[in-house]
N, C-alpha and C positions, 0 to 999 in steps of 0.2 A: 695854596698850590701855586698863585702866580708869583708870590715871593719868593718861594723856591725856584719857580722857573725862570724870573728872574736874574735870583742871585746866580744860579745853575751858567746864564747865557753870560753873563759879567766876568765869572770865573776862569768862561770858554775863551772871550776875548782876550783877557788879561792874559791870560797863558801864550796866546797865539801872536801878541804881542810880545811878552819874553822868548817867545822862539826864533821870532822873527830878526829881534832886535839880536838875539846872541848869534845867527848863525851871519846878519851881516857885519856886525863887529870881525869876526872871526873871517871874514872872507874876503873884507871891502878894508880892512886894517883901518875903524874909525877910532881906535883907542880912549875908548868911551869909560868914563870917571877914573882916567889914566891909570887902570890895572890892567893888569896881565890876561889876554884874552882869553886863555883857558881856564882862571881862577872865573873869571865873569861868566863862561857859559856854564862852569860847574854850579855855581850858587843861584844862576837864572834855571838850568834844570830841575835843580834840588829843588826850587820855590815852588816851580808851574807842578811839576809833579807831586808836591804837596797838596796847592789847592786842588788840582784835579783827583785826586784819590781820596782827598776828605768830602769833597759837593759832587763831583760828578760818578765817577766808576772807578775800579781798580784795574779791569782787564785790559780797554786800550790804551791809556794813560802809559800803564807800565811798557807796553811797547814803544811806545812814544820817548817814554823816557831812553831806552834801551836805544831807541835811532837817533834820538837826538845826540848822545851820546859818542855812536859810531860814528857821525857827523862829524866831529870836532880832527879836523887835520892831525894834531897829536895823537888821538887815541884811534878810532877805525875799528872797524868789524874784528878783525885780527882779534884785538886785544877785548875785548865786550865781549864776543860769544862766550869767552873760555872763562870768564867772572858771571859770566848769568848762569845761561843755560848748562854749560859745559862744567858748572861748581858740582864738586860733591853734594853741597847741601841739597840741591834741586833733585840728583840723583837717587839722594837719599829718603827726600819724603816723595819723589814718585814710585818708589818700589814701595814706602811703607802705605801708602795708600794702595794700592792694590791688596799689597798684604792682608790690609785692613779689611776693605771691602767684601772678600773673604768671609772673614770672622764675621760681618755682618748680614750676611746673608743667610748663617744659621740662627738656630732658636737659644745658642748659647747665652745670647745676655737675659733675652726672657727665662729663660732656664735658672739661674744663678739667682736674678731678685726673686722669681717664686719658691725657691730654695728656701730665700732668707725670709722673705712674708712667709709663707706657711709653716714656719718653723715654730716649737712649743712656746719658744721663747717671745716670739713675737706675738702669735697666740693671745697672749697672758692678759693683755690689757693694752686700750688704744695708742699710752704713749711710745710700749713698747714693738707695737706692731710700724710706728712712724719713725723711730728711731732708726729700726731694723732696714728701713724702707732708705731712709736716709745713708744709713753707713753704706750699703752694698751699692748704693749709687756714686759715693765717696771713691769706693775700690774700682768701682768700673771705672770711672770717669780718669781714674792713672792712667788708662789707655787705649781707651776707647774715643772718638772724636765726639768733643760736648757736643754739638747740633745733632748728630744722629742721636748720640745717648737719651739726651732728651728729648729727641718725637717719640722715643720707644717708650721712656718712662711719660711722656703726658700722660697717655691714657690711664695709665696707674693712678697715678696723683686725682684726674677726675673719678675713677671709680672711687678714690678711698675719700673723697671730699666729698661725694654723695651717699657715702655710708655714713660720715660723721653729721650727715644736715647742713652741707656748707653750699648755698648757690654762690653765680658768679655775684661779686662784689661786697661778698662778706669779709670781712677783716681778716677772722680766722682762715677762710681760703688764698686768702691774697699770703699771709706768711707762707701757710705751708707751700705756695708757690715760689713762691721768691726762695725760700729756706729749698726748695729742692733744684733752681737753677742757681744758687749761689755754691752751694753742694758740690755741684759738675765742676763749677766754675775752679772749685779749690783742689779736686781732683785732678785735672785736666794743668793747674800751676803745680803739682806735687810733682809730676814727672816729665821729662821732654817723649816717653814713647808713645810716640803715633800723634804728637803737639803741634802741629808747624810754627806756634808763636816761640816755644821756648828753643826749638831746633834752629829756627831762623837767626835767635839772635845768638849760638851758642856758635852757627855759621859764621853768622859777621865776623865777630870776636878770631875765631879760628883764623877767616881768610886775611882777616888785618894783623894777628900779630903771631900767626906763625905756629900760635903752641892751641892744646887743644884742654878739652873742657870734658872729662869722661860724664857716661850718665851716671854712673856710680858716684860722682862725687857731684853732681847735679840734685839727686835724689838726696842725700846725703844732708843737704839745706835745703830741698822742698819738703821733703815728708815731714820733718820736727814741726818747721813752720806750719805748714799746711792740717796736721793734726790739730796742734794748738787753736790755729782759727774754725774750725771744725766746731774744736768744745765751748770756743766763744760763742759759735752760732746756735749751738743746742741750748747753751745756757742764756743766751738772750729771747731766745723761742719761748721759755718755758718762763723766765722772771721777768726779764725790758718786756719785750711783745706782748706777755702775757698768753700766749694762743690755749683756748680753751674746745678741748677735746670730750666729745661726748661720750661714755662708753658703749662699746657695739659689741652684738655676740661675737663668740669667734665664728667666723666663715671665710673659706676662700675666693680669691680674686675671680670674676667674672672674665677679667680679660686675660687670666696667668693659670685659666684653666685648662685647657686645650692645648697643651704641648706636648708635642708626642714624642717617644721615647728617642734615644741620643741615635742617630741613624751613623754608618760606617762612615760616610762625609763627615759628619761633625766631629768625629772623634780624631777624624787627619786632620782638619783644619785647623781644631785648638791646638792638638799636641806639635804641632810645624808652627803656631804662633807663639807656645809655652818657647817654643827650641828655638825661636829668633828670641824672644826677649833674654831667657837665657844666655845666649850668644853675647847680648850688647854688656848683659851685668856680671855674668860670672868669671871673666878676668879679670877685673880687679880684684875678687876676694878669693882666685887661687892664684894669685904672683908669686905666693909662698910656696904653694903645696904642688902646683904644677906652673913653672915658670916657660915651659917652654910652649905651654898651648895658648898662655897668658898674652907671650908675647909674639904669635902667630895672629890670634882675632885683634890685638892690636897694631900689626902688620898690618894685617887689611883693610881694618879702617870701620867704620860706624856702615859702610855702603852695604860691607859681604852677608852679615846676618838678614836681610831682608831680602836682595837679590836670590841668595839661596831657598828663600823661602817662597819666594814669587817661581821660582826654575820649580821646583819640588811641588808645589802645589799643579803647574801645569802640566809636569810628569803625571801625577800619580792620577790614573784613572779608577774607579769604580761607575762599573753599569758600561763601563762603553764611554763614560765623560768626565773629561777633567776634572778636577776640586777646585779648577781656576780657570774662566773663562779671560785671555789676557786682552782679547778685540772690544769682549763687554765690558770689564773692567774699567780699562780705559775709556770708554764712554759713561759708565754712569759712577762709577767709584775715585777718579780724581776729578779733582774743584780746581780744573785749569787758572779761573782766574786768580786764585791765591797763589799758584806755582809762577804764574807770570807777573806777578807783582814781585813774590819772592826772586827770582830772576831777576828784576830790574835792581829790588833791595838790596841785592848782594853785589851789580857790577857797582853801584851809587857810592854803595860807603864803599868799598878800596877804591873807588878813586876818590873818593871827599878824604880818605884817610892818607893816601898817596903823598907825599912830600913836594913832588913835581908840580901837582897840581897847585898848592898855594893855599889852599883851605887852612891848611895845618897854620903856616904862617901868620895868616889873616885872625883865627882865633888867639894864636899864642900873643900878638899885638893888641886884644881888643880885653880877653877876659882872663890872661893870664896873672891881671895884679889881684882881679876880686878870689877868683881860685887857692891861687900863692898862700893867700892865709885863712884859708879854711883847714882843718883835719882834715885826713879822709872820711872818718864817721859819716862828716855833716855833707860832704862831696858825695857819698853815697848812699847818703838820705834824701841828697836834692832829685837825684835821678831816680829813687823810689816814688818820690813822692810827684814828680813829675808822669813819671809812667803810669801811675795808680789814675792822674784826674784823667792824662788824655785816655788811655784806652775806654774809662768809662765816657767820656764827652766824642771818640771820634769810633775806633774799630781798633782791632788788636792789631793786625799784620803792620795798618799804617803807623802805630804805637809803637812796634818791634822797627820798625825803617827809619821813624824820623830822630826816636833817642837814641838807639845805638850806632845812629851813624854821628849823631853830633857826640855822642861819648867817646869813641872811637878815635874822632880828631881829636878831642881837648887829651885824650890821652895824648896822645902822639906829639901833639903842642906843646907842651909843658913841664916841667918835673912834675909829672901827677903824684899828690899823697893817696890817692885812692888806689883799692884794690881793682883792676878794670877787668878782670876775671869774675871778680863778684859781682860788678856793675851787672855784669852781661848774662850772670845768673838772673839776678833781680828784676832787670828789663822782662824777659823770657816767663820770668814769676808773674810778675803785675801787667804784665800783656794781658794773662790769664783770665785775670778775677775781675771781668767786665760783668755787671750787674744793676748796673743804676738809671740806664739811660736807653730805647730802645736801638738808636744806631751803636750800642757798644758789641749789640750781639743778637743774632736771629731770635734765639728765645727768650731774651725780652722785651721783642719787639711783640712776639707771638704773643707774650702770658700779657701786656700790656691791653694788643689789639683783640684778645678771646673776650678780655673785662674782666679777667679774675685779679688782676691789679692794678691799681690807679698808675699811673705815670710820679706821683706825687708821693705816694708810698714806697716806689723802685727805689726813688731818690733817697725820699729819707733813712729806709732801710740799709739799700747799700752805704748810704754815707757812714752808718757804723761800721761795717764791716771793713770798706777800706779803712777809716783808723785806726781797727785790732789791725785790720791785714798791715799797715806799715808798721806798726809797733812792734807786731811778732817777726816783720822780716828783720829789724834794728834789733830788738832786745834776743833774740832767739837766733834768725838766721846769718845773721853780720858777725855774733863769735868762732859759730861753725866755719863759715866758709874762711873766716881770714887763717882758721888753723889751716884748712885744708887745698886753699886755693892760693 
């Protein structure tokens, strides 16, 4: 604890001393390692904003960075707001968060896994009742947010670890733990709906070079991929891991019992969430058949399907109250401080991508000979494979902020051989599939700190998984997307 508080106070200094030093370079004109003052305050930002969002917090860092920013003579509030806050993309995951919150509030996802557990199928024998347990977690987790999905599925996982004889620190418990938050994990990389990691970085991309990233062609190289890793992880469960399953009579879930039937609320709040997701996907696969409605929801833009659905949910009453409380909402259904990091993420890179600024410059001088002769293959393998370790060694949002802003630039720097469409798929992917470490993601810090898995077992576990995961994103998801991106 005192090494972190420590390194924590170290971090604090350090940063306050690159603030310090950049705002008087920039004021006092000391023309300090004779570069260009607004290249110098960009890359002392970029840095302090780094360590302080991997050792310290996200929430006021990101503000920090955002004033620091406004600070700089050349750029000013004017130009900042309208890249943070004032981005689409912010706009965007604040309506789908409410959206969401919504959906969460009813019994629909309890509903849906007791569906699948109590089905004949699952039934049948233990590994089919874990299997079953596992896919519809898979299917949630395309759009449902991982941290919630999984405090609602923990309690599952522990009742069905104490029907098969598993206490904490048994081998067998620790897989099927691990096996159902790396599950979410692949879920949650299959699609950017209701993702902030894949949405953020599919933002970046957008606000830096103009053109846009549909979810239909998102999904399109999540889902193969993310299948395929899927049957790697069943099939490592059942032959690598070995997880040995006891068999139990059939009976139903203790905690999947008590759900009571689908009430008028639940029935408007899925069918207004089926009819946003609808909305985001089914233009692309009527540009044929209906070209003119095709080209209306893409008029609008990624924003209109969830704002309509956040207006409609607080329309429509039953009983006397809304389907959408918008005052609570907003208090307990968005995660301020990831929208304010993303806000900071998105002014950072278009100006580290910005040509004015110098960034671009300074990269195309330093790594534009080692680049030059790589393929793109191996160029957007580096950046797989780079995103894969940090987000498991730091957190996902900072993993989506520090790669896709430095891919951003080296595109912009260089005759890039890489697809930088696909990059910013990838990024947005391997954000995702944090698993190994407990700062990568809430619940693995949880399933770590309950003891149902060592710290030792996260690691070695997920270190398989991310080598299927980069494999299947090169051998599987890198043909897809170059067709279609």
């Amino acid at each position: 604890m005192k090494k972190n508080s420590l390194l924590q106070k170290l971090v604090l200094l350090l940063s306050l001393i690159i603030y310090l030093t950049i705002l008087g370079n920039q004021y006092f004109s000391w023309n300090l390692l004779g570069m260009n003052p607004l290249t110098l305050s960009m890359l002392g930002i970029f840095i302090s904003s780094l360590l302080l969002w991997l050792f310290i917090a996200i929430d006021w860092p990101s503000l920090l960075c955002l004033l620091g920013m406004a600070l700089i003579p050349e750029v000013g509030f004017t130009k900042i707001l309208p890249l943070s806050f004032g981005n689409i993309t912010f706009a965007f995951l604040l309506f789908t968060f409410l959206l969401t919150y919504s959906l969460e509030q009813t019994y629909f996802i309890k509903r849906v896994t007791a569906w699948a557990l109590h089905s004949r199928w699952a039934q049948a024998s233990s590994w089919k009742l874990l299997i079953a347990f596992y896919c519809v977690m898979l299917c949630l987790g395309s759009f449902i947010s991982p941290t919630i999905l999984f405090m609602i599925a923990y309690p599952i996982f522990e009742e069905l670890a104490h029907q098969f004889g598993f206490d904490k620190g048994n081998r067998n418990a620790a897989i099927m733990l691990f096996t159902l938050y790396t599950t979410i994990a692949i879920g949650t990389a299959m699609t950017p709906i209701n993702h902030v990691f894949a949405i953020t970085a599919i933002g970046l991309y957008e606000a830096a070079f103009k053109a846009s990233i549909s979810y239909f062609q998102y999904m399109m190289i999540g889902i193969p991929t993310g299948i395929l890793i899927f049957i790697f992880l069943l099939i490592f469960i059942k032959y690598v891991w070995k997880l040995e399953l006891a068999e139990v009579t059939s009976q139903r879930l203790e905690s999947l019992k008590s759900i009571p039937k689908m009430s008028r609320e639940e029935k408007w709040i899925v069918t207004v969430f089926a009819m946003v997701v609808a909305m985001w996907l089914l233009p692309e696969l009527f540009v044929m058949i209906l070209p003119g409605l095709s080209a209306f929801f893409k008029q609008a833009g990624i924003v209109f399907p969830p704002l309509m659905g956040v207006i409609m949910l607080a329309v429509i009453r039953i009983s006397g109250k809304p389907l959408l409380d918008i005052n609570k909402a907003m208090k307990e259904g968005v995660y301020w401080p990831s929208l304010l990091l993303v806000a900071a993420t998105l002014a950072l890179g278009s100006m580290l991508a910005n040509e004015n600024v110098g960034i671009v410059a300074l990269l195309n001088n330093g790594i534009s000979p080692i680049f030059n002769n790589l393929s793109g293959f191996v160029v957007v393998l580096i950046f797989v494979i780079w995103a894969g370790l940090q987000t498991n060694l730091s957190s996902n949002l900072v993993t989506v902020s520090v790669v896709s802003a430095v891919a951003i630039a080296l595109a912009n720097s260089l005759d890039f051989s890489a697809n930088s469409a696909l990059i910013a798929v990838f990024i947005g992917f391997m954000s995702s599939m944090a698993m190994m470490t407990p700062p990568a993601m809430p619940y693995v810090a949880i399933a770590i700190g309950e003891r149902w898995l060592t710290s030792r077992q996260a690691l070695i576990f997920g270190f398989w998984i991310l080598v299927v995961t980069i494999l299947s994103c090169m051998l599987v998801g890198y043909p897809i997307g170059s067709e279609i991106l």
